[in-house]
FIKOLZA-1660 file (N, C-alpha, C; in steps of 0.1 Angstrom, whole numbers, plus 5000, padded with zeros to 4 digits):
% residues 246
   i   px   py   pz ch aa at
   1 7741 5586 6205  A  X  N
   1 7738 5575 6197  A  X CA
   1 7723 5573 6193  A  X  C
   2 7715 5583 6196  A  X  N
   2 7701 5577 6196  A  X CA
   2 7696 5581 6180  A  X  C
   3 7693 5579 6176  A  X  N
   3 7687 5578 6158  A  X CA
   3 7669 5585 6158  A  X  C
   4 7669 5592 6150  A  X  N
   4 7655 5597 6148  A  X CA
   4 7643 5584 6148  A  X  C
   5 7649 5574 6145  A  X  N
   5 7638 5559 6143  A  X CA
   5 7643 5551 6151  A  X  C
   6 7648 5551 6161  A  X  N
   6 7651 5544 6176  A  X CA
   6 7639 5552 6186  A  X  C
   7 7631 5543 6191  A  X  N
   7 7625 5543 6203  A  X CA
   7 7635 5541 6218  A  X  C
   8 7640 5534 6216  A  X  N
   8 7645 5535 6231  A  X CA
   8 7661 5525 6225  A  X  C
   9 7673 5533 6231  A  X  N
   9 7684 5524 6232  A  X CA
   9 7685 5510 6244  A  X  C
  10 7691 5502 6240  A  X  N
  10 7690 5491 6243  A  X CA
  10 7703 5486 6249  A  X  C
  11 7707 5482 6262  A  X  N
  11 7720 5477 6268  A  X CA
  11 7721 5466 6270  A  X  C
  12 7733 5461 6267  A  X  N
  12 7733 5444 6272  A  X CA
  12 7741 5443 6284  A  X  C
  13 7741 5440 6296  A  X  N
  13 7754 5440 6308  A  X CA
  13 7754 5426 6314  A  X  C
  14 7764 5416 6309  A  X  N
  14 7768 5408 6314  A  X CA
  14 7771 5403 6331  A  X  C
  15 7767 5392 6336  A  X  N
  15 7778 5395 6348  A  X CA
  15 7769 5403 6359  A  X  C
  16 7755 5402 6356  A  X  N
  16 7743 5412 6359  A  X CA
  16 7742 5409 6375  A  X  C
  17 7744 5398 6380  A  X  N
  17 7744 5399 6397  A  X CA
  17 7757 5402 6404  A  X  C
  18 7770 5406 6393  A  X  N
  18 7780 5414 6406  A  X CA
  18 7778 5426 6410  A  X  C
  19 7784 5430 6416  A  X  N
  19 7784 5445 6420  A  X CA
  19 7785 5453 6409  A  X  C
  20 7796 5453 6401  A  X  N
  20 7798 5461 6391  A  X CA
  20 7786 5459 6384  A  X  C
  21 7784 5447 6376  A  X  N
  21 7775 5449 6363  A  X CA
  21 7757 5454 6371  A  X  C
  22 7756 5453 6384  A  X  N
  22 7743 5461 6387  A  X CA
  22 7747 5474 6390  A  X  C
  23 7754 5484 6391  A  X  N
  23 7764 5494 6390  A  X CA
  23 7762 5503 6373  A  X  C
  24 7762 5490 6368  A  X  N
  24 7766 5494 6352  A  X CA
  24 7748 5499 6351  A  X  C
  25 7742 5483 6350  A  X  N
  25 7727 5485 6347  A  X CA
  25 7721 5496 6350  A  X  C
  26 7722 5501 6367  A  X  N
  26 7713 5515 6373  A  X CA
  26 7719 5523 6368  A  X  C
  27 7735 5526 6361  A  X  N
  27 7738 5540 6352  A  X CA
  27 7734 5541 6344  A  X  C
  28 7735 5528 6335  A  X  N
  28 7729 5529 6320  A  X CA
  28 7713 5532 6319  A  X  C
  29 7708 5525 6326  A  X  N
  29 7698 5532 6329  A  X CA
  29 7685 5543 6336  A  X  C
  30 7700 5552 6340  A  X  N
  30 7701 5566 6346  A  X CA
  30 7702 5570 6335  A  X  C
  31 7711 5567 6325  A  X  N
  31 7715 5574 6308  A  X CA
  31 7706 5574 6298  A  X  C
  32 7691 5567 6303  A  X  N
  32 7684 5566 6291  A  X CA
  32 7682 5555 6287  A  X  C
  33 7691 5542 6286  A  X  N
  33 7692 5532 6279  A  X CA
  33 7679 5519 6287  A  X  C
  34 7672 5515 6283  A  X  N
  34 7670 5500 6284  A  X CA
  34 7676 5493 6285  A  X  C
  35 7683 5491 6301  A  X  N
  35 7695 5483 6302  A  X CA
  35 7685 5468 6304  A  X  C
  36 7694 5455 6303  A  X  N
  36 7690 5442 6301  A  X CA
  36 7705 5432 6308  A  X  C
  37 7700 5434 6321  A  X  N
  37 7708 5423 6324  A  X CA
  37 7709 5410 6321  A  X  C
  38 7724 5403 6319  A  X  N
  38 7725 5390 6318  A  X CA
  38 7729 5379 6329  A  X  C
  39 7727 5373 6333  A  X  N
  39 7733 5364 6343  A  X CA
  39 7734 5351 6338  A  X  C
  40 7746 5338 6346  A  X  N
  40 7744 5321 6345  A  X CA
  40 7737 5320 6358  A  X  C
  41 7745 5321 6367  A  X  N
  41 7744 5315 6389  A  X CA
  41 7736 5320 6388  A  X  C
  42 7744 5336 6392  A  X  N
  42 7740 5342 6401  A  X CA
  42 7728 5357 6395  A  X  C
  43 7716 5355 6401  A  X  N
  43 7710 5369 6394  A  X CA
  43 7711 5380 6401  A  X  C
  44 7707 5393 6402  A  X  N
  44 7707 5404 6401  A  X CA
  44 7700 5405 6415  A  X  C
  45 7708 5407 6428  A  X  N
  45 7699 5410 6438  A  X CA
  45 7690 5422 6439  A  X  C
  46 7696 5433 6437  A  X  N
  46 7689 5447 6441  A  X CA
  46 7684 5455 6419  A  X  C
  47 7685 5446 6412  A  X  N
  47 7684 5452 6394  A  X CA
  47 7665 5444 6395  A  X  C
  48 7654 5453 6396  A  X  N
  48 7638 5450 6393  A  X CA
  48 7640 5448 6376  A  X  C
  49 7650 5452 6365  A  X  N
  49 7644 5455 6351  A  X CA
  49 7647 5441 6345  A  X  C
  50 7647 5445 6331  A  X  N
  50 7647 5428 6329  A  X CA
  50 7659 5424 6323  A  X  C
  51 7659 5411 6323  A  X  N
  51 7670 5398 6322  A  X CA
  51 7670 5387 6317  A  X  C
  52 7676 5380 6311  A  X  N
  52 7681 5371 6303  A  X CA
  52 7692 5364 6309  A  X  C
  53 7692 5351 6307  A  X  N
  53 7699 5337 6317  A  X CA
  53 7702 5331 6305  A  X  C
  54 7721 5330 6301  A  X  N
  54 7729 5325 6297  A  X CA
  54 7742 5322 6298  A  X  C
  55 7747 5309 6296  A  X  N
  55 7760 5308 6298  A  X CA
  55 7772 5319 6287  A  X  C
  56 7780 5326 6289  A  X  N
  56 7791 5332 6278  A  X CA
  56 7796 5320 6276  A  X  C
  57 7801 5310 6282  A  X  N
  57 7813 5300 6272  A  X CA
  57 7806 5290 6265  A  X  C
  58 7793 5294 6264  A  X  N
  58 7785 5285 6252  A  X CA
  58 7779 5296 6240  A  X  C
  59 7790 5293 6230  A  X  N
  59 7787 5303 6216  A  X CA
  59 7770 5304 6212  A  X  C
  60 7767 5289 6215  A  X  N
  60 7748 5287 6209  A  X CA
  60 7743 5295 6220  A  X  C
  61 7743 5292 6234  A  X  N
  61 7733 5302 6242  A  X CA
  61 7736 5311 6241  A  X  C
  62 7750 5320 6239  A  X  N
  62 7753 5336 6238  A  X CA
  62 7741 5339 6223  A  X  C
  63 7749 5331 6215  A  X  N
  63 7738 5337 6200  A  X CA
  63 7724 5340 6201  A  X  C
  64 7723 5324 6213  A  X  N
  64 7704 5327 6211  A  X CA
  64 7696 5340 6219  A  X  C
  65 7710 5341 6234  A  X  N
  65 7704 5352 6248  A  X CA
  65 7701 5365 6237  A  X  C
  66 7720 5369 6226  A  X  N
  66 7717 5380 6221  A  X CA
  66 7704 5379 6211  A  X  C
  67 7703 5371 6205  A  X  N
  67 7690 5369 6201  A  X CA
  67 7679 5376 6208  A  X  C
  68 7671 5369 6216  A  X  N
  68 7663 5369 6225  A  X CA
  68 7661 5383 6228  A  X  C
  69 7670 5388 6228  A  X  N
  69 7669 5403 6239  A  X CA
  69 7666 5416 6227  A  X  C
  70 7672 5411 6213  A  X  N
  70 7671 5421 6206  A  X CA
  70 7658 5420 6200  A  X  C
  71 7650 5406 6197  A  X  N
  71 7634 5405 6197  A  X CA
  71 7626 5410 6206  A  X  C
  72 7627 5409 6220  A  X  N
  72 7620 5416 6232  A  X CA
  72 7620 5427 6229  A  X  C
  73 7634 5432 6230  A  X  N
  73 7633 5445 6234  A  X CA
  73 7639 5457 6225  A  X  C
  74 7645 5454 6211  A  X  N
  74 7650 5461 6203  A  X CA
  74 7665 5456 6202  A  X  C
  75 7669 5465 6187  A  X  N
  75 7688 5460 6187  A  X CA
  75 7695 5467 6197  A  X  C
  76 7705 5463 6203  A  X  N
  76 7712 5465 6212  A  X CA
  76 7725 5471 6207  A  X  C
  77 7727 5484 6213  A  X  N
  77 7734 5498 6209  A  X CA
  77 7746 5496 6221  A  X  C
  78 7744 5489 6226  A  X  N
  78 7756 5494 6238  A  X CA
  78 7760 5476 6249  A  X  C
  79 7773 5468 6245  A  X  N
  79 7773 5456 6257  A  X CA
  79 7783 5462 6260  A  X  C
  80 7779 5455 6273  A  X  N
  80 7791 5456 6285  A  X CA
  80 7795 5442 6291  A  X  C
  81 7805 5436 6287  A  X  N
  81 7805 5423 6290  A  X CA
  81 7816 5421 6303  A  X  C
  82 7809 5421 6307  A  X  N
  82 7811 5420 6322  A  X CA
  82 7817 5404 6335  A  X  C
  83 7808 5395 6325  A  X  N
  83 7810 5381 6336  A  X CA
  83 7823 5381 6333  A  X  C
  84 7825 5371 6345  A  X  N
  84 7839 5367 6348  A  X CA
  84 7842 5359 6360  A  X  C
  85 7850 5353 6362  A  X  N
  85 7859 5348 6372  A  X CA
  85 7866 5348 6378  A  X  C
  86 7870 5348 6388  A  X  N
  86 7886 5347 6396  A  X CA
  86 7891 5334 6404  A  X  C
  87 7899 5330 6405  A  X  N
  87 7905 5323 6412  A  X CA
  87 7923 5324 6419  A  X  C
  88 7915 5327 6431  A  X  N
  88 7931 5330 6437  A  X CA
  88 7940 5315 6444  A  X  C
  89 7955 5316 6436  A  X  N
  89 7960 5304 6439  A  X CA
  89 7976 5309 6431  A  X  C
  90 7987 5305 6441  A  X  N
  90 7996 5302 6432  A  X CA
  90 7995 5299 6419  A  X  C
  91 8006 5305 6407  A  X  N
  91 8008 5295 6395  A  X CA
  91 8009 5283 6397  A  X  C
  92 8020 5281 6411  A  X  N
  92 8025 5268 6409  A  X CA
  92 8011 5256 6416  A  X  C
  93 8007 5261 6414  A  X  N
  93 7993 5251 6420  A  X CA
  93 7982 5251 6413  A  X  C
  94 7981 5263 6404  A  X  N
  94 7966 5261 6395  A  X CA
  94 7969 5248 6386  A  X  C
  95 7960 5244 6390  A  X  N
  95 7959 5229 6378  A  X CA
  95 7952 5237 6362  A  X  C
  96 7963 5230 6347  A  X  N
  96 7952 5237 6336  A  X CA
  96 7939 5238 6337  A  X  C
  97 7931 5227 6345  A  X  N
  97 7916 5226 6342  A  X CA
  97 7913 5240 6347  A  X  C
  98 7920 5244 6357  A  X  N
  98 7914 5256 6364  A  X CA
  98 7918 5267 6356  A  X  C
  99 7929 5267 6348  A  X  N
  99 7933 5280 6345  A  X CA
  99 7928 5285 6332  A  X  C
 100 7923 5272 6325  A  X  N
 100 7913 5270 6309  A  X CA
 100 7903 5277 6315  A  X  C
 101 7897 5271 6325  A  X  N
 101 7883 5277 6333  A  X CA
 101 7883 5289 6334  A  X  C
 102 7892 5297 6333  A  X  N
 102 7890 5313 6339  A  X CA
 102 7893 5317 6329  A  X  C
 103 7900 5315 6320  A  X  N
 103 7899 5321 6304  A  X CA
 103 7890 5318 6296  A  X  C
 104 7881 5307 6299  A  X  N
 104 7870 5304 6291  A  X CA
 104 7860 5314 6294  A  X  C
 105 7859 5318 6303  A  X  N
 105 7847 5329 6312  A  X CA
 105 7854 5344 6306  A  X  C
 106 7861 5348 6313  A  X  N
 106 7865 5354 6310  A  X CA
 106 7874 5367 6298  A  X  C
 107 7878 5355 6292  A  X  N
 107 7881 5362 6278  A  X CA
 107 7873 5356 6267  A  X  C
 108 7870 5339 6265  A  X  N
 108 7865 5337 6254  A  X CA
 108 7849 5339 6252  A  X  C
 109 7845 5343 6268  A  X  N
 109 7830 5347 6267  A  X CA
 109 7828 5360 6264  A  X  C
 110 7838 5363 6265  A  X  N
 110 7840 5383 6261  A  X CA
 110 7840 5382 6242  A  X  C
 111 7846 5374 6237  A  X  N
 111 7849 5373 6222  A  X CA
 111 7837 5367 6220  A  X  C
 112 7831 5355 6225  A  X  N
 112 7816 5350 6215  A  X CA
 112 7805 5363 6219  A  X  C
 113 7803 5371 6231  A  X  N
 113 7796 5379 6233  A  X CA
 113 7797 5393 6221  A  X  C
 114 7810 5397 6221  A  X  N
 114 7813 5405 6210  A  X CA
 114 7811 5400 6198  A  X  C
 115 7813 5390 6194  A  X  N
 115 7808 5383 6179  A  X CA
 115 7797 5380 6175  A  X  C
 116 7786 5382 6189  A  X  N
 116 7771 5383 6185  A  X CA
 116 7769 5396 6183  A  X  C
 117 7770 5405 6191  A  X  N
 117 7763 5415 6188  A  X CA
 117 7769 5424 6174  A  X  C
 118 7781 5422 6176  A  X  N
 118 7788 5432 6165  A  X CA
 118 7782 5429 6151  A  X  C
 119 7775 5417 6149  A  X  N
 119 7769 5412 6133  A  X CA
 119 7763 5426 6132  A  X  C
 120 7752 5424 6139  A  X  N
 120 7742 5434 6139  A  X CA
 120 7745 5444 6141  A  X  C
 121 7753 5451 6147  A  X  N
 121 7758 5464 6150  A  X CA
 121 7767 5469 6134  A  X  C
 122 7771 5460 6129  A  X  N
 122 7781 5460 6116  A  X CA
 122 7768 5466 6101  A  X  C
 123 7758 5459 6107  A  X  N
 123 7743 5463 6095  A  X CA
 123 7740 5475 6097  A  X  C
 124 7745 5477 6112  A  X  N
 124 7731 5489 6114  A  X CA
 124 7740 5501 6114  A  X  C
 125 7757 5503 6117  A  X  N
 125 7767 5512 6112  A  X CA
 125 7766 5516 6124  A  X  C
 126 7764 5513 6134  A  X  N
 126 7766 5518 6149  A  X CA
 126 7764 5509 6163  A  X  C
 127 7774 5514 6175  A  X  N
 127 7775 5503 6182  A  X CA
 127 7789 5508 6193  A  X  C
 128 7787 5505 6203  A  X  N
 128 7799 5506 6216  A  X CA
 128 7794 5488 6222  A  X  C
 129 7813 5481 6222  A  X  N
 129 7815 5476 6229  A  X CA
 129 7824 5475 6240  A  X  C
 130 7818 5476 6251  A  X  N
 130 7827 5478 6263  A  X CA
 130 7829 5465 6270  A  X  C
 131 7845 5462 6268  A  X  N
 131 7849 5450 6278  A  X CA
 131 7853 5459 6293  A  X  C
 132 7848 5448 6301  A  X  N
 132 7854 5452 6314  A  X CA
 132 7867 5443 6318  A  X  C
 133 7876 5445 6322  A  X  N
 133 7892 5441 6322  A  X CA
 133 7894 5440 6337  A  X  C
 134 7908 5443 6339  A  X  N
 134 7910 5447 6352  A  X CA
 134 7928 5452 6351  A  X  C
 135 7929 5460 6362  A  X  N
 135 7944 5460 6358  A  X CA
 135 7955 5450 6365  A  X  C
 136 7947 5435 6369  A  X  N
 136 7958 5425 6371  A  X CA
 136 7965 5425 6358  A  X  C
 137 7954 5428 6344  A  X  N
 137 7959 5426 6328  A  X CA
 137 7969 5435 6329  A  X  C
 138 7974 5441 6327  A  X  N
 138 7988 5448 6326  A  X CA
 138 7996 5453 6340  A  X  C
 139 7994 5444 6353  A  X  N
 139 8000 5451 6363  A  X CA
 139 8002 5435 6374  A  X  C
 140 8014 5427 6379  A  X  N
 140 8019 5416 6384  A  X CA
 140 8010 5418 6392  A  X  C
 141 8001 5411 6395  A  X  N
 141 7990 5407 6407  A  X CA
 141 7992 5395 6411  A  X  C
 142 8004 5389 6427  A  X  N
 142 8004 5373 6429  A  X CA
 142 7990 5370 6431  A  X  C
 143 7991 5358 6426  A  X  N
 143 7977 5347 6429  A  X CA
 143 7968 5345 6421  A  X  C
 144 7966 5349 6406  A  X  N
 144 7959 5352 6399  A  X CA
 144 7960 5351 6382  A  X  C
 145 7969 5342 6381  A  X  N
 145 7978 5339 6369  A  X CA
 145 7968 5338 6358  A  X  C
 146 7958 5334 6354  A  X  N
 146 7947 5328 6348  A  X CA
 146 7939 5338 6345  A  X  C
 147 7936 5343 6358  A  X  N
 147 7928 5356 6357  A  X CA
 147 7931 5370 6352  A  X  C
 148 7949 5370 6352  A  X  N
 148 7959 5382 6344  A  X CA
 148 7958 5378 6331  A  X  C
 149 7960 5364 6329  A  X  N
 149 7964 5362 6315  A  X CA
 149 7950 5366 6305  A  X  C
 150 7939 5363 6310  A  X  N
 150 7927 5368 6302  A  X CA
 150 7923 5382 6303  A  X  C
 151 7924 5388 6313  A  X  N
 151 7921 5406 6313  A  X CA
 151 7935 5412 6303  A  X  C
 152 7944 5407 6301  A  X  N
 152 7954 5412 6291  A  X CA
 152 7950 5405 6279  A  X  C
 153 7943 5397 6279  A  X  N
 153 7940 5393 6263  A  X CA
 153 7931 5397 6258  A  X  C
 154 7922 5404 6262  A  X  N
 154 7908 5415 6265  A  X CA
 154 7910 5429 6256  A  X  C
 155 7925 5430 6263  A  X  N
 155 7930 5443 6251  A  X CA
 155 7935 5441 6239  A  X  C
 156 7941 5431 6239  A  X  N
 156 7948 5427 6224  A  X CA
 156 7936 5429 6214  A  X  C
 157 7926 5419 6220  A  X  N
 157 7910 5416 6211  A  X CA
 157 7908 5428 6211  A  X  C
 158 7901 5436 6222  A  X  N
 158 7899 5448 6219  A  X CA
 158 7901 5455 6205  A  X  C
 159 7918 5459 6205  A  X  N
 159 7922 5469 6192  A  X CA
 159 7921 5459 6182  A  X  C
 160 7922 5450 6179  A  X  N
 160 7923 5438 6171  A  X CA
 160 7906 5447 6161  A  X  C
 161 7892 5441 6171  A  X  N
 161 7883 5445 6167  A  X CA
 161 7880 5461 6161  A  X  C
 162 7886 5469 6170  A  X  N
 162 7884 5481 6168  A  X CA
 162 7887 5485 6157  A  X  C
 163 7896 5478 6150  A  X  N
 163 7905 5480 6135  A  X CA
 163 7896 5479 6127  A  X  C
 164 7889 5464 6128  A  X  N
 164 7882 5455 6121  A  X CA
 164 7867 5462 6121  A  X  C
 165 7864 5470 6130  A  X  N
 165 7846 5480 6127  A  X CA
 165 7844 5492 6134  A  X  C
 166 7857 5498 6130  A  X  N
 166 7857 5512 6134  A  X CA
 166 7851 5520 6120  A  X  C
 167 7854 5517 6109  A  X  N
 167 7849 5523 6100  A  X CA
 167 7833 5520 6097  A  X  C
 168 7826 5511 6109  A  X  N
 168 7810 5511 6103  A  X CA
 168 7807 5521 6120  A  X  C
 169 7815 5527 6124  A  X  N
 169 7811 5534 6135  A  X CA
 169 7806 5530 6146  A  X  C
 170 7814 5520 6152  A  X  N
 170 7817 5508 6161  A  X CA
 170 7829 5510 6173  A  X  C
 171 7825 5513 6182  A  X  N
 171 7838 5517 6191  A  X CA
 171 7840 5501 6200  A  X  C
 172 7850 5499 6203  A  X  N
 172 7853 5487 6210  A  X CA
 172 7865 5485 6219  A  X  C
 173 7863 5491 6238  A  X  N
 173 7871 5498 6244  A  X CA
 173 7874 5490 6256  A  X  C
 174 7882 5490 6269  A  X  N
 174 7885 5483 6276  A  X CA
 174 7886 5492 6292  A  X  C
 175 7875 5485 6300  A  X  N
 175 7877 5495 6313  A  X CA
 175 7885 5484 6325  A  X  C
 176 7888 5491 6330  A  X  N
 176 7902 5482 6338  A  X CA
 176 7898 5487 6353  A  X  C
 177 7891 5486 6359  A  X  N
 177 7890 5488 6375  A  X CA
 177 7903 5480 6383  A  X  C
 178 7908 5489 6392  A  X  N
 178 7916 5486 6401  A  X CA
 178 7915 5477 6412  A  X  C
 179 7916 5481 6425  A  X  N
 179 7911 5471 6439  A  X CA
 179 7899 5482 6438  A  X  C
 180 7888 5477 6440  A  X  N
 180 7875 5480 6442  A  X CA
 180 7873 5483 6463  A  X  C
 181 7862 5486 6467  A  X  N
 181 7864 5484 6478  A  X CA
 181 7857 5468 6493  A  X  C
 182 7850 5465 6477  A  X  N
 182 7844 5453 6481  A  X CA
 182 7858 5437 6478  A  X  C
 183 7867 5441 6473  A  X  N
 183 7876 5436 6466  A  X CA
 183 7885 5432 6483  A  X  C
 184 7887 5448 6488  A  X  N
 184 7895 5447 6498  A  X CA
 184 7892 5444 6508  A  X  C
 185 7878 5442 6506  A  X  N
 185 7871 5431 6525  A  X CA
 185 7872 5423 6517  A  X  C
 186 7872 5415 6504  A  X  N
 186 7872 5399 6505  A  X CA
 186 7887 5394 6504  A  X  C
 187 7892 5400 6501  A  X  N
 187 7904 5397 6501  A  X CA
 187 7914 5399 6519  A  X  C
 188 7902 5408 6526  A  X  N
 188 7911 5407 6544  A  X CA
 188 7904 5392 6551  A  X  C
 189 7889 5385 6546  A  X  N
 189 7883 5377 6545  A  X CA
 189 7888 5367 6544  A  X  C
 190 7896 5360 6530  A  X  N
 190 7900 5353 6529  A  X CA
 190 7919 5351 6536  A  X  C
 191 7918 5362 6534  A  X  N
 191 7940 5362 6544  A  X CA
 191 7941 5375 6554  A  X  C
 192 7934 5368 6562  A  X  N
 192 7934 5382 6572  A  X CA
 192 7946 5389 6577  A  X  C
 193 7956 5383 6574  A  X  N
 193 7966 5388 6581  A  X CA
 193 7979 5390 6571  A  X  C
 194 7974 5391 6555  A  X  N
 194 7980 5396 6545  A  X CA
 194 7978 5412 6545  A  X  C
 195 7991 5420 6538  A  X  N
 195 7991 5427 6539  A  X CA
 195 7987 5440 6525  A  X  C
 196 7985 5429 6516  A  X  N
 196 7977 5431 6501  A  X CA
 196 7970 5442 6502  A  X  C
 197 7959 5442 6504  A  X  N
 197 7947 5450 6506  A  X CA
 197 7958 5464 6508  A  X  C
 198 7957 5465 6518  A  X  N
 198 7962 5477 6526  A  X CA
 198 7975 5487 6517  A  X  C
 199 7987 5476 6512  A  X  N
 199 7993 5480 6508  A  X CA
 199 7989 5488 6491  A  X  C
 200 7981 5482 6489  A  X  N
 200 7978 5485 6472  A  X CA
 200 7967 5499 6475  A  X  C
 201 7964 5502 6485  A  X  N
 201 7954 5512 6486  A  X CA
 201 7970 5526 6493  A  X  C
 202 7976 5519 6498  A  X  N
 202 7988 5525 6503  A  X CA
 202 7995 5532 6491  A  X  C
 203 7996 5524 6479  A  X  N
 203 8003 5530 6467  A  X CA
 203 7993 5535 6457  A  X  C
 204 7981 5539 6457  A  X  N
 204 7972 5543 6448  A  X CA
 204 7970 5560 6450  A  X  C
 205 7974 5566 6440  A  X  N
 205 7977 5580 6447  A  X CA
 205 7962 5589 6450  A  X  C
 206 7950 5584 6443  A  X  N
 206 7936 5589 6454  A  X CA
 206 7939 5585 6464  A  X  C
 207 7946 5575 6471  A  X  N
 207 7942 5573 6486  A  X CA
 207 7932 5566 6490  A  X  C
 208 7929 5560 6477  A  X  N
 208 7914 5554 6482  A  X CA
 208 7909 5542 6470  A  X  C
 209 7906 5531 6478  A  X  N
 209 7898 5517 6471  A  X CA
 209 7889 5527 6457  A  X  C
 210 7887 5521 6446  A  X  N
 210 7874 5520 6437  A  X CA
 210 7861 5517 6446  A  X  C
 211 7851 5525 6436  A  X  N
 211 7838 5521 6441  A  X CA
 211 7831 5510 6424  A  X  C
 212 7824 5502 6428  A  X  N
 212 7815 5499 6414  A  X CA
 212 7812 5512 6405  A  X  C
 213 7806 5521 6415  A  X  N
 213 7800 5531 6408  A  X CA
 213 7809 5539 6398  A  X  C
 214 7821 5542 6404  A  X  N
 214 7832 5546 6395  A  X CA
 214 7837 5537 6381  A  X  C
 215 7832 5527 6380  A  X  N
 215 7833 5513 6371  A  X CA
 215 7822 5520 6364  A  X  C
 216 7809 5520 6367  A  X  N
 216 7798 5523 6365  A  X CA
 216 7799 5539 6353  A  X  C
 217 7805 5542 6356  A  X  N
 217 7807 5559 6355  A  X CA
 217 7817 5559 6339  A  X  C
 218 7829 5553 6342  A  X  N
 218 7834 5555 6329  A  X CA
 218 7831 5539 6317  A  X  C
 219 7821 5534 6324  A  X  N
 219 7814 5525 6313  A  X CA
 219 7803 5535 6309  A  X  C
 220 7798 5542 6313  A  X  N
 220 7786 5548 6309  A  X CA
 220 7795 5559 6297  A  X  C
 221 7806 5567 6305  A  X  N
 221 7812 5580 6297  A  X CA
 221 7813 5574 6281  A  X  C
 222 7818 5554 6281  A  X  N
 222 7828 5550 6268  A  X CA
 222 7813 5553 6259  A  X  C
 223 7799 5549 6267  A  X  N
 223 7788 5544 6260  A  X CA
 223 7778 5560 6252  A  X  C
 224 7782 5568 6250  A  X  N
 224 7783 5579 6252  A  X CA
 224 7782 5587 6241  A  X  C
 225 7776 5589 6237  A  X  N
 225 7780 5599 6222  A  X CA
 225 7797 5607 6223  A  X  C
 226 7796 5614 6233  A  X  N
 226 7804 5623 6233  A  X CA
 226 7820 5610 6233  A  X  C
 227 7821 5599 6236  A  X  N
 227 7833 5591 6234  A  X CA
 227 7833 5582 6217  A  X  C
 228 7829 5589 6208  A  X  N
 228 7824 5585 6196  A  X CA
 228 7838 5582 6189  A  X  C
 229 7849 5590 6193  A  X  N
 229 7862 5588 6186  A  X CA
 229 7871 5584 6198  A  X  C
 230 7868 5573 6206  A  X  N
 230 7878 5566 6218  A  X CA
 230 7875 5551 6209  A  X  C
 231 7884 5545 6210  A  X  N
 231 7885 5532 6204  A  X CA
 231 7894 5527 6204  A  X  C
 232 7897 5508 6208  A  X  N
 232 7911 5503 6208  A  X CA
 232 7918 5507 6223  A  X  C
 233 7910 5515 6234  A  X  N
 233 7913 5522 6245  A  X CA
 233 7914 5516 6255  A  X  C
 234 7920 5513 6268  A  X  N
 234 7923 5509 6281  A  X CA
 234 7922 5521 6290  A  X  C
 235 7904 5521 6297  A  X  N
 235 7907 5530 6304  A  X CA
 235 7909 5529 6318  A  X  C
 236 7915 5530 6323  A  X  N
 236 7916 5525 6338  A  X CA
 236 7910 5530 6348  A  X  C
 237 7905 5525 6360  A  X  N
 237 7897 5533 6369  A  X CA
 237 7901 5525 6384  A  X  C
 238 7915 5528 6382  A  X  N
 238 7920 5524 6394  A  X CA
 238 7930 5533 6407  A  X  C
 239 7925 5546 6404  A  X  N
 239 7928 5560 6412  A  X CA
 239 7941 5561 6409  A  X  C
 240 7948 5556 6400  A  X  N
 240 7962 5560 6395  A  X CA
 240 7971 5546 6397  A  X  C
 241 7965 5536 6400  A  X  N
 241 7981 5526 6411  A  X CA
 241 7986 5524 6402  A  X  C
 242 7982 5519 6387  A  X  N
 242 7989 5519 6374  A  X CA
 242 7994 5527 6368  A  X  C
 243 7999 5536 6370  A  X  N
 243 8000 5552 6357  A  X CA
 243 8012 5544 6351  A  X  C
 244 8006 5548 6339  A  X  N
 244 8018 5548 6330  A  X CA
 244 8016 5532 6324  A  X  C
 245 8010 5525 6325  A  X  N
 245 8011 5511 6320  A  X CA
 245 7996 5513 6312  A  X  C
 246 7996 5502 6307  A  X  N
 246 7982 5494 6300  A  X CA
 246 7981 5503 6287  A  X  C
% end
């Protein structure tokens, strides 16, 4: 993706103090890119490069952060929108306020974050946006009703857009990590004597939890010259426990 009159590519990664999105940051910028983390809470414990502090479910602060970062530091070639939420709870117990709350983070901050940057990327005839998903989105996950319903709405939007600026050379793709392995200590943490964890790593045919880095790896492959004709895509990086879905 890099252009004879590009100085340096430019990344946007959301979500910049979880595991994943500092995962994303040190690939992307292992790849070359001026990655630019974003955070609300929580910042970036172990990411030294730089960063920007905005809320995703406020359209004005998303407009102004993407703003902000493409005056610093150039137009931005590559987001990874990464924040999000979880909340684990029965259906029958999430109250709406809670379950608006997790789709506001998580899907509708993915859509105003994609609606900033794609202006620009629509001018300049080039551009990768990568949602990060999960495969609760296409795979019954109890506890998490709120949190499925938006990582499956993630893909809809996805092809939706991909239709809509694939012809200005615009890719807009969906990575879906599985149980992670930081996933399956918090989850023995909170129900120790559930048998979740264990059994989902039991049905994954690597035999083995996700790492970030592996998150990290096929967000970098989507950002990539070489994935220039992937689009509208759900890629999964959940060592198989899904095959055949999403």
């Amino acid at each position: 993706m890099r252009g004879a009159d590009d100085a340096q590519r430019v990344a946007l990664v959301t979500g910049a103090g979880s595991g994943i999105g500092e995962a994303c940051l040190a690939r992307l910028e292992a790849d070359g890119y001026l990655a630019v983390g974003a955070w609300r809470s929580t910042p970036p414990a172990t990411w030294s490069g730089p960063t920007v502090r905005f809320d995703v479910t406020d359209g004005e602060a998303v407009a102004s952060g993407v703003a902000e970062v493409e005056e610093r530091h150039g137009p931005i070639h590559v987001l990874v929108s990464n924040a999000g939420q979880a909340h684990l709870d029965l259906a029958l117990r999430v109250t709406p306020e809670r379950f608006a709350e997790i789709v506001e983070t998580n899907l509708v901050g993915s859509f105003l974050l994609a609606k900033a940057v794609l202006g620009p990327m629509v001018a300049r005839r080039r551009g990768r946006v990568i949602l990060v998903g999960s495969v609760a989105g296409h795979w019954g996950v109890p506890g998490v009703s709120s949190y499925a319903a938006a990582k499956a709405g993630l893909l809809g939007m996805a092809r939706s857009m991909a239709r809509e600026v694939g012809p200005r050379s615009i890719t807009v793709n969906v990575v879906a990590p599985g149980m992670l392995d930081d996933a399956v200590a918090r989850l023995d943490a909170l129900r120790p004597r559930s048998p979740v964890p264990q059994h989902w790593v039991e049905a994954t045919p690597v035999g083995r939890p996700g790492t970030v880095e592996d998150v990290a790896a096929a967000v970098s492959f989507l950002a990539s010259d070489g994935a220039g004709s992937i689009t509208g895509a759900v890629l999964p990086v959940d060592g198989g426990f899904a095959l055949g879905h999403g």
